[in-house]
C-alpha positions as a printed Julia matrix, in Angstrom:
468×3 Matrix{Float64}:
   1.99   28.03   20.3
   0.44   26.26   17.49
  -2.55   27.08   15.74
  -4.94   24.11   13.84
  -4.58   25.39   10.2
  -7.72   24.55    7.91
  -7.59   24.1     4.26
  -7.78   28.45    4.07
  -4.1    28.22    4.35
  -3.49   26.39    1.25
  -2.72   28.84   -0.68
   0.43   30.07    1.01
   1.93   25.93    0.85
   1.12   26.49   -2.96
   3.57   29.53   -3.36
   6.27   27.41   -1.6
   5.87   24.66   -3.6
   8.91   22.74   -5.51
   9.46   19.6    -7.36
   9.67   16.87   -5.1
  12.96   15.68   -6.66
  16.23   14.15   -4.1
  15.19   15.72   -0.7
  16.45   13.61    2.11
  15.1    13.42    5.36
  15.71   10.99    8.66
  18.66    9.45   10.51
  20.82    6.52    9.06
  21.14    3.76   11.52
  24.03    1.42   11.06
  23.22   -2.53   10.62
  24.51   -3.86   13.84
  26.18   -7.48   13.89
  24.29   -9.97   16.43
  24.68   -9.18   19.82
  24.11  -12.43   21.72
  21.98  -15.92   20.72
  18.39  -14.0    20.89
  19.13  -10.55   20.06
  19.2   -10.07   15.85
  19.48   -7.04   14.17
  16.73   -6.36   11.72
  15.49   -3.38    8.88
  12.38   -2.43   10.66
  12.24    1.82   11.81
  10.4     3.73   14.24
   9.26    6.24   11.9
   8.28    5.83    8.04
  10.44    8.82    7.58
  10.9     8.75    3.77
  13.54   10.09    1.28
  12.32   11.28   -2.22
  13.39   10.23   -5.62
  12.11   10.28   -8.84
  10.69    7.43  -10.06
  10.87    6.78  -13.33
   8.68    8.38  -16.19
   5.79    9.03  -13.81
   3.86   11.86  -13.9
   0.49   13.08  -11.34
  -1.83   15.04  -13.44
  -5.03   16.89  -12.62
  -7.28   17.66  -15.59
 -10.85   18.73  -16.19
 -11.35   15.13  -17.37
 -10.49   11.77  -18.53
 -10.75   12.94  -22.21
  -8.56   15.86  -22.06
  -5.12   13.52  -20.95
  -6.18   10.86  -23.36
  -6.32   13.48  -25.96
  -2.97   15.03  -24.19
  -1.33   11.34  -24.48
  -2.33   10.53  -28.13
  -0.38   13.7   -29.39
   2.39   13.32  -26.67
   2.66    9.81  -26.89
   2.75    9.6   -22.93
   0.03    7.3   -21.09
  -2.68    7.1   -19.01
  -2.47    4.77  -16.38
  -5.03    4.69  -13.79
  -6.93    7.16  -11.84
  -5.63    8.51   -9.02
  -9.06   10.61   -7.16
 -11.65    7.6    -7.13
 -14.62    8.3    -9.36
 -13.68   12.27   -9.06
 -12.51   11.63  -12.12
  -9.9    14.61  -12.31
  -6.44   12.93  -11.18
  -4.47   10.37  -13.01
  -0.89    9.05  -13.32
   0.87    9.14  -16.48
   3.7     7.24  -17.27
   5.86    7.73  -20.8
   8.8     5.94  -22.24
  11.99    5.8   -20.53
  13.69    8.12  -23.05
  11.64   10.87  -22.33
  13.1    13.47  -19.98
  10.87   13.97  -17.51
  11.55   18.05  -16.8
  10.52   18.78  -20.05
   7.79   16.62  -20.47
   6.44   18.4   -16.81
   6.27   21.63  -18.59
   4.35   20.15  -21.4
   1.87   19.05  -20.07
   1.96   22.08  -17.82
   0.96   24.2   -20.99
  -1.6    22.12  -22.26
  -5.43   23.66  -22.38
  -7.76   21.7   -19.74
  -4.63   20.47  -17.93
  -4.78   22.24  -13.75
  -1.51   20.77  -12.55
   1.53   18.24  -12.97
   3.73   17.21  -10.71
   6.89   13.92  -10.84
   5.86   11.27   -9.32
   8.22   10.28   -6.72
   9.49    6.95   -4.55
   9.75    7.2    -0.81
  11.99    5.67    0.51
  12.37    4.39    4.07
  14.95    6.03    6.16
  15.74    5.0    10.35
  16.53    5.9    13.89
  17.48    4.96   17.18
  16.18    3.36   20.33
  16.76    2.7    23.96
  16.29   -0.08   26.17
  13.61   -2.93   25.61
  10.88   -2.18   28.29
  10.03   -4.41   30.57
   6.61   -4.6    29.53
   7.56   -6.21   26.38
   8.27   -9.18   28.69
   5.03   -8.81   31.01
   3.0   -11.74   28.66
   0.16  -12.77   31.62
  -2.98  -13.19   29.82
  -5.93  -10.52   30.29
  -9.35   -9.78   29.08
  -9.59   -6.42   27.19
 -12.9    -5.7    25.44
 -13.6    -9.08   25.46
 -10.35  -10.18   23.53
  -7.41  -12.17   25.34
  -4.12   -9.59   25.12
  -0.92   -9.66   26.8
  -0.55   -7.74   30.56
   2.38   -5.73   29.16
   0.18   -3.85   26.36
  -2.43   -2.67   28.04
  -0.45   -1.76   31.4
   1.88   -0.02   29.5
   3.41    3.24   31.22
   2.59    4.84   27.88
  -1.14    3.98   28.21
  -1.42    5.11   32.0
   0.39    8.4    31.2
  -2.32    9.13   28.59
  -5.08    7.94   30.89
  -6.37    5.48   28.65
  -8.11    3.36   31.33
  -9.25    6.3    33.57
 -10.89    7.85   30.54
 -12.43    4.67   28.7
 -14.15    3.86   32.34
 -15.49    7.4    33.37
 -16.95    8.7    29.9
 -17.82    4.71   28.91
 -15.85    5.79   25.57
 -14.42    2.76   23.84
 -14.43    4.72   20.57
 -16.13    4.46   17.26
 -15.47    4.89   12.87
 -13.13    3.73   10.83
  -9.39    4.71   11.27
  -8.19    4.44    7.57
  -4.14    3.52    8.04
  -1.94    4.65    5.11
   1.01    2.42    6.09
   2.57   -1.15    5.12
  -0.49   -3.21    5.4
  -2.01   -4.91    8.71
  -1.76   -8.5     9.56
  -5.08   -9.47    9.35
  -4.54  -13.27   10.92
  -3.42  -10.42   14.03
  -5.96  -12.5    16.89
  -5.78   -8.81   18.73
  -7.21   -7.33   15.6
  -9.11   -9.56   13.42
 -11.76   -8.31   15.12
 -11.93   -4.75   14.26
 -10.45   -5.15   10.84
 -12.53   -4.68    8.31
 -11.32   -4.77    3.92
  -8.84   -2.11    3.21
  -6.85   -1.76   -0.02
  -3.16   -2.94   -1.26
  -2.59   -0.26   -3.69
   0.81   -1.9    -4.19
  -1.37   -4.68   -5.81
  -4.1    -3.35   -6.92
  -6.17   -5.85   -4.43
  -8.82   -5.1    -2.53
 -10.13   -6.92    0.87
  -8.34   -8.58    3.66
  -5.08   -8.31    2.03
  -2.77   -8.87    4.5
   0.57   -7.22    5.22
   2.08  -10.36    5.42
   1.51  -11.64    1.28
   4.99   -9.4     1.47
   6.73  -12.46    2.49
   7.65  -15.26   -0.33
   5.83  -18.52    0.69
   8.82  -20.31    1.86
   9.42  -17.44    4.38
   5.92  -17.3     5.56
   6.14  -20.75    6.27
   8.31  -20.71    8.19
   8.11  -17.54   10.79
   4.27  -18.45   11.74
   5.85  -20.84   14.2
   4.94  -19.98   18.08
   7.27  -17.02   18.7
   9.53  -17.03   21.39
   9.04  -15.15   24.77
  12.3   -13.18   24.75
  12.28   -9.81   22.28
  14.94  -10.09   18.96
  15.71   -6.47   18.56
  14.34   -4.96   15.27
  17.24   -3.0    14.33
  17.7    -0.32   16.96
  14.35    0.56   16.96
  11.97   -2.06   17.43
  12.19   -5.45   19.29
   9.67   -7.66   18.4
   8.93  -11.19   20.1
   9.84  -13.28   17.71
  12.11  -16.46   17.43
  15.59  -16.51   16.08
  14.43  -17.83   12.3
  12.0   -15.69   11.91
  14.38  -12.62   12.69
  16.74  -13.96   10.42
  14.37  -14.6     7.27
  12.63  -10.79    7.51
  15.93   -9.55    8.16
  17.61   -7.38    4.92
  16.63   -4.28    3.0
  13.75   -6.47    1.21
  11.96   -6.35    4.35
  13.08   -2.44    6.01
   9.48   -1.77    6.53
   7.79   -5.14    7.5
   5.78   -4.82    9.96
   5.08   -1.22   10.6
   1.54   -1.08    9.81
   0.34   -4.08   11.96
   2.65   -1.84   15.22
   0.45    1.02   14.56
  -2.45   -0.26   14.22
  -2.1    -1.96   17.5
  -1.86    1.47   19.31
  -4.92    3.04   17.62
  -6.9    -0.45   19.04
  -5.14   -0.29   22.38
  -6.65    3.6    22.97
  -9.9     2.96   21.13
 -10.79   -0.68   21.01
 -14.38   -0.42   19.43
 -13.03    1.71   16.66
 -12.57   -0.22   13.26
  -9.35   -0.03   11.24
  -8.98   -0.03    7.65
  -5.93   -1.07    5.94
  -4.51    1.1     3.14
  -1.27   -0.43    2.08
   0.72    1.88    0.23
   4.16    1.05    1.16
   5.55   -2.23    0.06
   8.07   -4.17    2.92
  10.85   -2.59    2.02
   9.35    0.48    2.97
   9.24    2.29   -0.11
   6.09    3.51   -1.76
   4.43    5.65   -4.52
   3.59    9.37   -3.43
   0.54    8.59   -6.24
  -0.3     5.43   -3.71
  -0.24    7.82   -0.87
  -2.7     9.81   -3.17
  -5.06    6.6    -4.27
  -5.43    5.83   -0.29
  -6.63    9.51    0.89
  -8.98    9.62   -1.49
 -10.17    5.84   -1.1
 -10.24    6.17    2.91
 -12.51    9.1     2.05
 -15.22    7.73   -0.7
 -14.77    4.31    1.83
 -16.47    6.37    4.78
 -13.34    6.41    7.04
 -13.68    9.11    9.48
  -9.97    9.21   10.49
  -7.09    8.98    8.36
  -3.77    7.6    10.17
  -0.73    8.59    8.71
   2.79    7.3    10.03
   4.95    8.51    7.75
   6.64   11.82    6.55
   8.63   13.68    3.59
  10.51   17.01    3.22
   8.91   18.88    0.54
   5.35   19.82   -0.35
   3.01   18.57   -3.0
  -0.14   20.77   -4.45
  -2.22   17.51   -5.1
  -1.42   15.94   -1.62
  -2.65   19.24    0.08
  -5.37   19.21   -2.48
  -6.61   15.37   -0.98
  -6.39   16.55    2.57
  -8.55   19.42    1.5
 -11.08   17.13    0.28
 -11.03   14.99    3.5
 -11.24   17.69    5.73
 -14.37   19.06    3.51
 -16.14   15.77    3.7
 -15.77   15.94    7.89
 -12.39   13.1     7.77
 -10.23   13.96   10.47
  -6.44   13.72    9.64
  -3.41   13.14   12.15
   0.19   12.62   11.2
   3.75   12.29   12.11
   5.99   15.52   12.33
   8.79   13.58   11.32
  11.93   12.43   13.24
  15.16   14.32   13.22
  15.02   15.68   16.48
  14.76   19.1    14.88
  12.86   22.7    14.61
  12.1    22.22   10.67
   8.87   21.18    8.75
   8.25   17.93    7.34
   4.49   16.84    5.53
   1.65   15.88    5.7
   2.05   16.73    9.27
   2.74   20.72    7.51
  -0.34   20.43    5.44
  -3.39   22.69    6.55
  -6.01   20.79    8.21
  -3.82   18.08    9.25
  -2.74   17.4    13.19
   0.86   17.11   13.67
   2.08   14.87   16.5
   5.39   15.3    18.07
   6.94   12.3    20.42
   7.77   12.22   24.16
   9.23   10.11   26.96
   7.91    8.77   29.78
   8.91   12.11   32.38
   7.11   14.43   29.6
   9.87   16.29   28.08
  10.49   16.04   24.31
  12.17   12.69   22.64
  15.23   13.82   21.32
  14.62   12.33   18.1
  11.17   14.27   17.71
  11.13   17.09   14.95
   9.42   20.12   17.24
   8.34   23.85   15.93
   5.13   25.54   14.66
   3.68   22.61   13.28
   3.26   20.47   16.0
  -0.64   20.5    17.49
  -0.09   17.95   20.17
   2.55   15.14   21.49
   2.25   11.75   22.68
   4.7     8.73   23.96
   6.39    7.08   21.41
   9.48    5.18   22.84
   9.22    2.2    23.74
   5.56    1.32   22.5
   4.48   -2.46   23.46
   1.84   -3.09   20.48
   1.05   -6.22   17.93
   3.86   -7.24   15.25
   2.61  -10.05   12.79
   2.34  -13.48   13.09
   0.67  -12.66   15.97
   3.05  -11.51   18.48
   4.33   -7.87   19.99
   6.9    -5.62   19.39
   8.1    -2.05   21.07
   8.95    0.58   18.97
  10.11    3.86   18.85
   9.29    7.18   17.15
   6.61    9.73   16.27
   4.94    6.99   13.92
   3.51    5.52   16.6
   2.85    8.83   18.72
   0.44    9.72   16.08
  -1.74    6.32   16.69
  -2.28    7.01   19.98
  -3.93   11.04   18.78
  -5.92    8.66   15.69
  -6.93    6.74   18.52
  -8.03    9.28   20.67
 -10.03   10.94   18.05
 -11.64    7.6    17.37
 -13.05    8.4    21.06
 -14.08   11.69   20.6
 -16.15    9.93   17.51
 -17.74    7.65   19.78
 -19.24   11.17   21.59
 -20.18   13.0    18.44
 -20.18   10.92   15.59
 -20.37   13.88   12.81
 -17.12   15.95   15.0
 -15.2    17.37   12.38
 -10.98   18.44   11.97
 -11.42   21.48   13.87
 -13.64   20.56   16.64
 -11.2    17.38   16.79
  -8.65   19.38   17.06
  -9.77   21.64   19.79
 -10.84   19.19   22.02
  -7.14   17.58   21.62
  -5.96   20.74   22.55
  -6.15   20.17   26.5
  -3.4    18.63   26.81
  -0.38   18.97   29.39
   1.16   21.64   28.08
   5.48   21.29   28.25
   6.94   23.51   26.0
   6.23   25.96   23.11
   7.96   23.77   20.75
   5.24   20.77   21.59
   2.23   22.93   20.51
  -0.24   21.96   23.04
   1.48   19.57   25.23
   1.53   15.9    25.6
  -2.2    14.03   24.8
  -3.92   13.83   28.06
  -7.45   11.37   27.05
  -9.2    12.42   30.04
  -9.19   16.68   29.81
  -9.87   15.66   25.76
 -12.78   14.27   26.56
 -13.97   16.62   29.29
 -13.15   19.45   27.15
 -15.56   18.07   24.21
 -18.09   16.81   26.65
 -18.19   20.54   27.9
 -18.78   21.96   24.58
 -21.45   19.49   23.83
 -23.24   20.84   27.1
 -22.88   16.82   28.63
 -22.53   16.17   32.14
């Protein structure tokens, strides 16, 4: 069974660590012509599952200071971009000109006094999978009160949610979760009525913008115009793994690779709110709609979640091969109490995929509704715990629903559970999280712990906290 690894572990990731050049990592889904009038085929995913390439002339460094890679660039003739650690101070991205070859310029800088550690930059990329049949509950739209917000019957009766015990637990502990769930993803839709509420300014490191950016400033203004019309109330399928209720012009303007990851943030966000609706949610948009995005933006939002007093950090996504300076900003979340939860990636196989590998991170297999694995969810050593994640009814933008598929939104539902065990003990930290999360219905060695059960969570905290 699988054992919660704190940042003491580090040290063996760093021995194992390679350049993160080429490594692919996911399941190709073929675009599917239009099956009948509603049902378009789109280029959304159930899992950011990403493949890594090297982006241009971009280089991670980690010095002893600003001065020493400004003095490193004015004899190398590279330059310094922006920071990378917040105001750390000791990480920074370095581009150079397109004639420089980028292997050789790593092991310069690698030998240069007051320089720690270099690594490429690289460019995830989004890969897909599969799904099964649209649940029913996608359909189920009869208004109903939840937390004082009017939501569709079909999300919060969800089989999902009643598996979990969302309900059952929320009433008998009076949990309705607390913090801020930082979520490194595509952005949010902020005009979301389901989650305006809990919202609060997040980050578009894509941009450079800070506030309410919302996911949706992806879109060109003509297209935006024209898919916030009233969607419709029968489900276009998202590619084969997410149908979303939305009308037939919208699904054909945010169809194409431009738009492969639209939407992915605002569907797991939705989870985290439906488990925890008193928690608050923080945007960090470091994936752009097609899905792609900078492993130095998935650095900028770790350390931004953490110096923005997020106590969770959501993340949905997952690549093959390790990174010393993305272990090194987990480390410094889990040091500063921040409580991180990710996807173990989607291949339906027994191999290790990251962040969900990092130390001090919990890794969050997938399973159907009769508790046995999904067959598309990765399984092995580092899984802590499992959740549903087929079929998921949660918000898509413009204000509508979707249900997806995949581990990336198995891991909202443990973010959101955490965000309950918050609401108990506001200063609980990654391991204490992680114990607690640990009572779970146990199905197989290969799903750690077993599938999230909210209820023995929270009696298993409440227990150690000597509370009735």
């Amino acid at each position: 069974m699988a054992s919660f690894r704190l940042p003491t572990r580090a040290a063996r990731f760093f021995s194992q660590y390679k350049q993160l050049i080429g490594d692919d990592e996911g399941v190709m889904v073929r675009n599917t012509a239009v099956k009948h009038r509603i049902f378009l085929i789109l280029s959304i995913f159930c899992l950011l599952s990403v493949e890594l390439t090297l982006a241009d002339r971009r280089f991670i460094v980690r010095t002893d200071s600003l001065q020493t890679i400004q003095g490193v660039c004015a004899i190398s003739g590279c330059n310094v971009t922006k920071g990378l650690d917040g105001p750390l101070g000791r990480l920074f991205l370095v581009t150079t000109s397109d004639l420089v070859d980028p292997n050789t310029f790593l092991n310069t800088l690698r030998g240069q006094v007051g320089v720690v550690n270099a690594e490429l930059d690289v460019l995830a990329k989004v890969l897909q999978a599969t799904a099964t049949q649209v649940p029913s509950s996608l359909l189920d739209s009869v208004p109903v009160n939840y937390f004082g917000q009017t939501v569709r019957r079909g999300y919060v009766n969800q089989i999902a949610n009643l598996i979990i015990r969302t309900g059952e637990t929320q009433s008998t502990f009076n949990v309705t979760g607390a913090g801020i769930v930082a979520v490194i993803d595509t952005g949010v839709d902020y005009d979301h009525p389901v989650l305006t509420p809990v919202l609060v300014d997040g980050y578009d490191f894509t941009r450079d913008q800070q506030g309410r950016t919302s996911e949706k400033a992806d879109l060109n203004q003509s297209t935006a115009a024209l898919v916030d019309e009233t969607p419709s109330d029968q489900p276009a399928e998202v590619n084969q793994s997410t149908a979303a209720l939305v009308d037939q012009s919208t699904a054909a303007l945010v169809d194409g690779p431009q738009y492969a990851g639209f939407g992915h943030g605002t569907m797991v966000a939705g989870v985290i709110h439906l488990v925890a609706p008193r928690a608050m949610i923080m945007p960090m948009k470091a994936f752009r709609a097609d899905g792609s995005g900078y492993l130095s933006d998935i650095l900028r939002a770790i350390y931004f979640s953490v110096q923005s007093n997020a106590k969770i950090i959501n993340m949905s996504f997952s690549f093959a091969t390790f990174s010393q300076e993305v272990q090194e900003a987990i480390n410094f979340a889990n040091q500063n109490n921040v409580i991180c939860v990710a996807s173990v990636g989607n291949n339906g196989q027994n191999i290790i995929v990251y962040p969900a590998a990092y130390a001090g991170v919990i890794g969050v297999a997938s399973t159907a509704n009769d508790d046995t694995r999904s067959q598309f969810s990765n399984y092995g050593p580092d899984v802590w715990v499992a959740a549903p994640g087929e079929g998921i009814v949660t918000t898509y933008p413009f204000g509508t629903y979707a249900a997806a598929w995949g581990t990336s939104f198995s891991t909202p539902f443990v973010s959101g559970a955490v965000a309950l065990l918050v609401g108990v003990r506001n200063n609980i930290g990654p391991s204490q999280a992680a114990q607690a999360l640990g009572n779970a219905k146990f199905i197989s060695t290969d799903l750690g712990n077993g599938r999230l059960d909210l209820y023995q969570t929270m009696l298993a905290l409440r227990q150690t906290l000597g509370l009735q």
